[in-house]
Each structure stands twice: as structure tokens, then as C-alpha cells.
MDAnalysis code that builds the backbone (N, CA, C; Angstrom):
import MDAnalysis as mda
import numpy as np

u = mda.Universe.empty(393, n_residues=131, atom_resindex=np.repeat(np.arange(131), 3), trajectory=True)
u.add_TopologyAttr("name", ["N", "CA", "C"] * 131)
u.add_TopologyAttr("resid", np.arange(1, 132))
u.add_TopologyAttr("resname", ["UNK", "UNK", "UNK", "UNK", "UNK", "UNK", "UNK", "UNK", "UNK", "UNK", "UNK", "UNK", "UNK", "UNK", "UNK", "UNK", "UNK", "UNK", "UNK", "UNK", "UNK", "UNK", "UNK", "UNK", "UNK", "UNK", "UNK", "UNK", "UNK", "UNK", "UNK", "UNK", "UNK", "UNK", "UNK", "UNK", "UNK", "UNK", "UNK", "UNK", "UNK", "UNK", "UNK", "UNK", "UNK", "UNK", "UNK", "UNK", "UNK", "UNK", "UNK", "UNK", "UNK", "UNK", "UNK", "UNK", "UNK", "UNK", "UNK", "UNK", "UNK", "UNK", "UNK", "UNK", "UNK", "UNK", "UNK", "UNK", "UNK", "UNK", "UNK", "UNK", "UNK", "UNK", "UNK", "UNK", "UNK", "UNK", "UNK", "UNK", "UNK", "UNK", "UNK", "UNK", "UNK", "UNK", "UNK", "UNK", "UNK", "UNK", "UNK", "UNK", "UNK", "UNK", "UNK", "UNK", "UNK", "UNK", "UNK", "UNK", "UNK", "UNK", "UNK", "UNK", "UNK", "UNK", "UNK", "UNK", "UNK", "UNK", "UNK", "UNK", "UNK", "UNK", "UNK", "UNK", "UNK", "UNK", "UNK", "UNK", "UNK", "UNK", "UNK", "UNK", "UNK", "UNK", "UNK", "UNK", "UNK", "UNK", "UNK"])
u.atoms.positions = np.array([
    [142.719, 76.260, 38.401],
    [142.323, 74.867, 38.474],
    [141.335, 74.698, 39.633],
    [140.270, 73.890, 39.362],
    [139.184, 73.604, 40.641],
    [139.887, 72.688, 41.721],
    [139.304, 72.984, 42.438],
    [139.693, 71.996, 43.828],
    [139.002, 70.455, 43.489],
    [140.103, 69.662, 43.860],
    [139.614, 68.191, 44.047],
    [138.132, 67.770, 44.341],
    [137.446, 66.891, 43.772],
    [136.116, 66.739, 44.236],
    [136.517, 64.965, 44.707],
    [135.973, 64.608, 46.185],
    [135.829, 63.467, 46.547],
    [134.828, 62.044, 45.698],
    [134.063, 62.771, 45.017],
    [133.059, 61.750, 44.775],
    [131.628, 62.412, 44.824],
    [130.831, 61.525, 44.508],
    [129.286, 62.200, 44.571],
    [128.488, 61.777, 45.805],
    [128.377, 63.053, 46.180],
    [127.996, 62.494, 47.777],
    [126.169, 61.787, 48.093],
    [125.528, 62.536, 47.001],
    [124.404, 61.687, 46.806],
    [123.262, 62.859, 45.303],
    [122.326, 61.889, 45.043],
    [121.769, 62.386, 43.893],
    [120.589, 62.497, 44.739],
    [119.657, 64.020, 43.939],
    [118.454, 64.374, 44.121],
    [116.966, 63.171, 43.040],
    [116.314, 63.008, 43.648],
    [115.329, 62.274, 42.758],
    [113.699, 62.849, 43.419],
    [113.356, 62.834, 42.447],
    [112.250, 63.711, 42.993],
    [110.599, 62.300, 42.737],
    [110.135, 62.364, 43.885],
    [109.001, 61.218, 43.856],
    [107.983, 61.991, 44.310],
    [106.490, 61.244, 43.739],
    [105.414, 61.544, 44.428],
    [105.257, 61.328, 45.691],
    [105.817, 60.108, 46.142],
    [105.332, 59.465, 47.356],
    [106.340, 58.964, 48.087],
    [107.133, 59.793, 49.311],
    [108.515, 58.861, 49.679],
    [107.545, 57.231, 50.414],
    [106.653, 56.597, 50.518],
    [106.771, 55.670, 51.185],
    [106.817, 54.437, 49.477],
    [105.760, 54.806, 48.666],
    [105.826, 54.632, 47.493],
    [107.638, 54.285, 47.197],
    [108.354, 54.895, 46.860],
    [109.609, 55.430, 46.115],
    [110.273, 54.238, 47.266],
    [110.194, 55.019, 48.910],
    [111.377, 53.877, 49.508],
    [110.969, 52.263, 49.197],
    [109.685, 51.917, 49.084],
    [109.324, 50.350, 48.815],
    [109.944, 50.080, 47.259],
    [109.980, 50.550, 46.401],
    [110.250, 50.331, 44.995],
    [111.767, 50.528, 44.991],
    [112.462, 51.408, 45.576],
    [114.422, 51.276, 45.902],
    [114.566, 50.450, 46.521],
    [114.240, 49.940, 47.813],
    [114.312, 49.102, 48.147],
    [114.025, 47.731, 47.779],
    [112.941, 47.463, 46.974],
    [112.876, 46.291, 46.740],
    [113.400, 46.092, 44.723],
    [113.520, 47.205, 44.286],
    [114.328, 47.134, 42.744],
    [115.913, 46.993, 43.196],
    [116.301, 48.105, 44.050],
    [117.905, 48.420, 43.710],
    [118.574, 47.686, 44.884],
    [117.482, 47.933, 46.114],
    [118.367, 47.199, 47.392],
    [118.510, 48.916, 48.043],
    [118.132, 49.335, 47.617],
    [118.402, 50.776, 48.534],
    [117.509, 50.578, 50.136],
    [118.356, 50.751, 51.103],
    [117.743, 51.384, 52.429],
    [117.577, 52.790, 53.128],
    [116.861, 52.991, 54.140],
    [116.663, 53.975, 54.703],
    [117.955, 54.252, 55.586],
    [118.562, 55.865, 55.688],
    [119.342, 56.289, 56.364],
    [119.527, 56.860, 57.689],
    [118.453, 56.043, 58.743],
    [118.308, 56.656, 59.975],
    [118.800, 57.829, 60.487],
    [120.144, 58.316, 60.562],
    [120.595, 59.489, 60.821],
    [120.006, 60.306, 60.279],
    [119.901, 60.476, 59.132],
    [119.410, 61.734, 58.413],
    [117.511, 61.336, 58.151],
    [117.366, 60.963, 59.025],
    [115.251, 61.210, 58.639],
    [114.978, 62.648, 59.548],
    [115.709, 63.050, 60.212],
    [115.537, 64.239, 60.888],
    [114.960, 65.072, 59.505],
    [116.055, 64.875, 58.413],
    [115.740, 65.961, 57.479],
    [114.595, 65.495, 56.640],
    [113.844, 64.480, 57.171],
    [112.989, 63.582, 56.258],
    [111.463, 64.391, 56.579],
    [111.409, 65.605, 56.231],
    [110.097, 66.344, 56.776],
    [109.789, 67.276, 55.816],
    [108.903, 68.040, 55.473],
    [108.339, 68.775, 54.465],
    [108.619, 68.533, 53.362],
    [108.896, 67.081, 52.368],
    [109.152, 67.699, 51.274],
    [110.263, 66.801, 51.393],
    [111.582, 66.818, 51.745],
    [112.552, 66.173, 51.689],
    [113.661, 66.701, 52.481],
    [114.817, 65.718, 51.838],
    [115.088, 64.615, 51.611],
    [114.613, 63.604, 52.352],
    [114.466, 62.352, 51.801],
    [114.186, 61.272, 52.640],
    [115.358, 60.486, 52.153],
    [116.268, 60.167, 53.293],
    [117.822, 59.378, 52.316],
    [117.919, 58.068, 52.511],
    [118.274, 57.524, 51.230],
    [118.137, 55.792, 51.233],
    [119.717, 55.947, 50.694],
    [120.656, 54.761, 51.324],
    [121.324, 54.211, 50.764],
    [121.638, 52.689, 50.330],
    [122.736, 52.512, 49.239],
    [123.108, 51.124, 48.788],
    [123.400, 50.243, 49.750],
    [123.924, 49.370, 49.758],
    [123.967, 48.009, 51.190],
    [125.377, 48.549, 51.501],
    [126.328, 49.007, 50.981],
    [127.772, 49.315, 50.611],
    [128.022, 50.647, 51.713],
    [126.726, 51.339, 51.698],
    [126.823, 53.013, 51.971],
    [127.745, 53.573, 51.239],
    [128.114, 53.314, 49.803],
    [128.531, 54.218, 48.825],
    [127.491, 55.060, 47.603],
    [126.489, 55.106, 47.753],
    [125.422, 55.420, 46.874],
    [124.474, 55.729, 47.668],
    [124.174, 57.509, 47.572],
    [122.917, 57.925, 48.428],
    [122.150, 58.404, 47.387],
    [120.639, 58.326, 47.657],
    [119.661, 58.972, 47.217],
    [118.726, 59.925, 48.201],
    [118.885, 60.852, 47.566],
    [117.806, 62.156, 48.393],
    [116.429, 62.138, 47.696],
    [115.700, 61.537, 47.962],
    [114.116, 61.434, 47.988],
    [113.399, 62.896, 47.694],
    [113.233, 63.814, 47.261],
    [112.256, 65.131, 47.712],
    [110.911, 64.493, 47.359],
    [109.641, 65.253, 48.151],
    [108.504, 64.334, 47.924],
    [108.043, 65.457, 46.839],
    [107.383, 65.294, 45.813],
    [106.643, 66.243, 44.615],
    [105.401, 66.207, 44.245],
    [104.621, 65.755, 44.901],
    [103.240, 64.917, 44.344],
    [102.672, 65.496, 42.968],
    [103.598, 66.948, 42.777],
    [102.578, 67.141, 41.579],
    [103.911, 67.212, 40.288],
    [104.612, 66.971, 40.669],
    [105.720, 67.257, 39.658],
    [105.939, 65.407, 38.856],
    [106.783, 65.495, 37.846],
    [106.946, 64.162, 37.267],
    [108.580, 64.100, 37.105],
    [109.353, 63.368, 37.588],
    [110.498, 62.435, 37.754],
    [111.368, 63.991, 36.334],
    [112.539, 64.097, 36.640],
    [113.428, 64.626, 35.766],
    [114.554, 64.556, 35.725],
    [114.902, 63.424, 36.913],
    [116.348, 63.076, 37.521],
    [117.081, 61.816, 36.333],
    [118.242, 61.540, 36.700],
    [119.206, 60.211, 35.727],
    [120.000, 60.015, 36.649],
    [120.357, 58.670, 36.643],
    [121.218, 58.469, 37.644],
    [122.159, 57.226, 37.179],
    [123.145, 56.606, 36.669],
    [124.015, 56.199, 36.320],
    [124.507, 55.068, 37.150],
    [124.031, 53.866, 37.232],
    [124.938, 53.182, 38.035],
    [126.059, 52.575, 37.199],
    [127.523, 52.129, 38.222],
    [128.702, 51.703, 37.358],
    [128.430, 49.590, 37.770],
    [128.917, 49.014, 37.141],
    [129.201, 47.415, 37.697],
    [130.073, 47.085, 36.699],
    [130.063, 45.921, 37.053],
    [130.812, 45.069, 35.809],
    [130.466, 44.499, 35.424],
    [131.068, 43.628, 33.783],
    [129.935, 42.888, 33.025],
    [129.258, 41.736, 33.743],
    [129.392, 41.196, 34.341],
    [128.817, 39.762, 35.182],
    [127.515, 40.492, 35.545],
    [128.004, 41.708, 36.844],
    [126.911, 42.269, 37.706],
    [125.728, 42.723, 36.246],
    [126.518, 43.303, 34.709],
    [125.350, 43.541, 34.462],
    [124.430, 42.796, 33.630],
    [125.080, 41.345, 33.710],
    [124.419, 40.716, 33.365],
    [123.147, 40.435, 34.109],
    [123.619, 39.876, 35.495],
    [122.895, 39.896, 36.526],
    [121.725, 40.686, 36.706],
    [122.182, 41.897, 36.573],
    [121.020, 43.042, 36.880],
    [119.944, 42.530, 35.405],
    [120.453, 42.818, 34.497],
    [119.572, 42.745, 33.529],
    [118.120, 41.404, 33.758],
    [118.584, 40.188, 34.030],
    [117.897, 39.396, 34.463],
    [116.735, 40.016, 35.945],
    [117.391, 40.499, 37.103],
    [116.884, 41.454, 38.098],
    [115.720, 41.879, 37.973],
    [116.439, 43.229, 36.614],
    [115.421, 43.670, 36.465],
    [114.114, 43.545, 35.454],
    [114.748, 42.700, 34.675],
    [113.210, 42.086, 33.743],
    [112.717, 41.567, 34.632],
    [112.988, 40.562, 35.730],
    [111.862, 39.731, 36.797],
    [110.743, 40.937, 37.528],
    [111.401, 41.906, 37.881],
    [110.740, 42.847, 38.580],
    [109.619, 43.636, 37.772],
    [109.545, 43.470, 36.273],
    [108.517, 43.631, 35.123],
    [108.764, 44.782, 34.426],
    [110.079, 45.314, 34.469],
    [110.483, 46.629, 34.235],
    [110.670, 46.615, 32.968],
    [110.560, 47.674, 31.722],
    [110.869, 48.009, 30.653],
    [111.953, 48.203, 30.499],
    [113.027, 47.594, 29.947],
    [114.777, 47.765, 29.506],
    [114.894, 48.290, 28.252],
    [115.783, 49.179, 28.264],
    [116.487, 49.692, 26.731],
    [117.697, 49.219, 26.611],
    [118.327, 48.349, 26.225],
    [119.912, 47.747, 26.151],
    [120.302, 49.131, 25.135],
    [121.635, 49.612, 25.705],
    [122.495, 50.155, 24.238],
    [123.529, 49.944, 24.649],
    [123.987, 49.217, 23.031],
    [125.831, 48.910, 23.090],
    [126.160, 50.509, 22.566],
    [127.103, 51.274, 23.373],
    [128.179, 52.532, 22.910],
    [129.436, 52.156, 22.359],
    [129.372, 50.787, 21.850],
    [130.519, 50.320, 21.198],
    [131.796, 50.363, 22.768],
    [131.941, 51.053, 23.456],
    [133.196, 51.393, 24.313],
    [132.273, 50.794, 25.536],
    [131.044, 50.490, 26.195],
    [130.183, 50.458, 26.792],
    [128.641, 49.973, 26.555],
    [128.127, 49.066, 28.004],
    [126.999, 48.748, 27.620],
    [125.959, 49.711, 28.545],
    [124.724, 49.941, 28.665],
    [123.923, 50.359, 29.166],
    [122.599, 50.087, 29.418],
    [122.063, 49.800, 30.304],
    [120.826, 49.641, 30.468],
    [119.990, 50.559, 30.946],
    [118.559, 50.946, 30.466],
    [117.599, 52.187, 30.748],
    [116.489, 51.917, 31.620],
    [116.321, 52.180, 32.077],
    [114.773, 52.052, 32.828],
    [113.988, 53.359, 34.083],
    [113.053, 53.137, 33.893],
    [111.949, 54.249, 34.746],
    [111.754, 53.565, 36.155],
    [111.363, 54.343, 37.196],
    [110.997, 54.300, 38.351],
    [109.471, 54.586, 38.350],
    [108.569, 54.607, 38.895],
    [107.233, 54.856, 39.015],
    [107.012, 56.400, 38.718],
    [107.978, 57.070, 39.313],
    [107.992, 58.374, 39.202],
    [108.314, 58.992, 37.682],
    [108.926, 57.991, 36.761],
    [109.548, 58.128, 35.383],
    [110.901, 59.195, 35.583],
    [111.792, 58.761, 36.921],
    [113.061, 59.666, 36.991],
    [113.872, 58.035, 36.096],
    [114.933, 58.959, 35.377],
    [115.170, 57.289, 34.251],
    [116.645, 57.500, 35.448],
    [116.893, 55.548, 34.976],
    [117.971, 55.230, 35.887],
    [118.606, 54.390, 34.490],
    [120.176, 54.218, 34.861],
    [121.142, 53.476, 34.117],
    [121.721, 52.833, 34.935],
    [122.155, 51.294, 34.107],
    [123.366, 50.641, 35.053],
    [124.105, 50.868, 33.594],
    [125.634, 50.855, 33.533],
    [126.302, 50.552, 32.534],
    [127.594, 49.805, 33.046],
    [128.425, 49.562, 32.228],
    [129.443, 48.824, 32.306],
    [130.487, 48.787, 31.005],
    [131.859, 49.109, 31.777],
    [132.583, 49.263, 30.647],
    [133.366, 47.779, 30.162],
    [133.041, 46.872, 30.216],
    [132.837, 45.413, 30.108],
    [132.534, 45.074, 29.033],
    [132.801, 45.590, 27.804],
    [131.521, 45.704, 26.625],
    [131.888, 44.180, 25.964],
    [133.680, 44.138, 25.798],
    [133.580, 42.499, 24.764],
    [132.776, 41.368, 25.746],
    [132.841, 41.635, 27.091],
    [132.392, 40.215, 28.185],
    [130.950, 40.179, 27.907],
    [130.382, 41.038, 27.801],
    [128.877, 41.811, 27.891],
    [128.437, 41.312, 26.490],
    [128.347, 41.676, 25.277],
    [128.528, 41.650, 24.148],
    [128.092, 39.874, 24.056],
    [129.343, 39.587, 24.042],
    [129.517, 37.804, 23.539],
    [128.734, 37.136, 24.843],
    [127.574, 37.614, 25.502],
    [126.570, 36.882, 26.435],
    [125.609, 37.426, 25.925],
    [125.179, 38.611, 25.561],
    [124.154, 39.130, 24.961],
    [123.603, 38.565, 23.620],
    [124.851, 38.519, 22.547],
    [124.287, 37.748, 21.234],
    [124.409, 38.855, 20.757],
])
């Protein structure tokens, strides 16, 4: 049997441009910069932003020539994803809604085209606001 895993301590995302990438987390998701760790914020990466919560890190690597290949999954609940959904259409973003029947999901790209999800297992609350 494997040993216990705590949680995910943070996801890799790969950007052209960390100043690019931190203005667009920051001003899409609410992500901030992680002062402690910019030490490691040199050649390349990581550059680490976290959620307002400090439960959700992102490791930045800079790629200028590479294109986005990362996914990243956020969890909420149906309200929050209602919320978000509104969020993020204001911000001019392209949405993919999918009902998984058990779950809702929402799709979208970063500048870099690394795709991000919010979902929510909320689906009857979600559902009967959606239409």
C-alpha cells in the first residue's frame, strides 16, 4: 500500500511570460505572488503565486517558446460556480459548460492556452440555475 499523500502541494504551468501570466492569475483567479519562494523565481522558474486562502499554489516555469500543456481543476460549490461563471464571461473568456450528469464543469484557456477547470459536484443546484 502507498503512503498517505497530504494534498497537492502545487501545480506546474508553463507560460511565456511570468510578468504576463502573474497579471492575468491575478487579475482572472485572484492568484498572488509568494514572496518567500521568488528566491526560486530565476532562470526559468518557478515563479509561485498563490490563492487568497494559501491553499492553491501555482509554479509559473517561464517557456517563451513552448505552448501551455498543463490542466488544472478547480473544486467550489454550486453558488461559487455560478459566480465564477458570470467572473469569468466579464473577463471576455471563452467557456465550455459540461454537465457529467454527477457534475458540472467549466473550461477555459489562459493566454498561454494551459486549459483550466472549475467544477462542482452541485449538479441538481447548478442545473436548475443554468436552464
Amino acid at each position: 500500500m502507498a503512503p498517505t499523500l497530504q494534498g497537492i502541494d502545487h501545480i506546474h504551468v508553463y507560460v511565456t511570460s511570468w510578468a504576463d501570466a502573474e497579471s492575468w492569475y491575478e487579475r482572472v483567479l485572484g492568484f498572488r505572488r509568494v514572496d518567500k519562494f521568488m528566491v526560486w523565481a530565476v532562470a526559468g522558474g518557478p515563479l509561485t503565486l498563490a490563492n487568497e486562502a494559501d491553499t492553491v499554489h501555482l509554479a509559473l516555469f517561464e517557456r517563451p517558446d513552448e505552448t501551455g500543456d498543463s490542466a488544472i481543476a478547480f473544486g467550489v460549490d454550486g453558488e461559487s460556480f455560478l459566480s465564477w461563471k458570470v467572473h469569468l464571461e466579464a473577463q471576455g473568456l471563452e467557456l465550455r459548460i459540461s454537465d457529467h450528469d454527477l457534475a458540472y464543469s467549466q473550461y477555459f484557456r489562459d493566454p498561454d492556452a494551459n486549459l483550466h477547470e472549475i467544477t462542482t459536484y452541485d449538479h441538481d443546484y447548478v442545473r436548475s440555475r443554468l436552464g
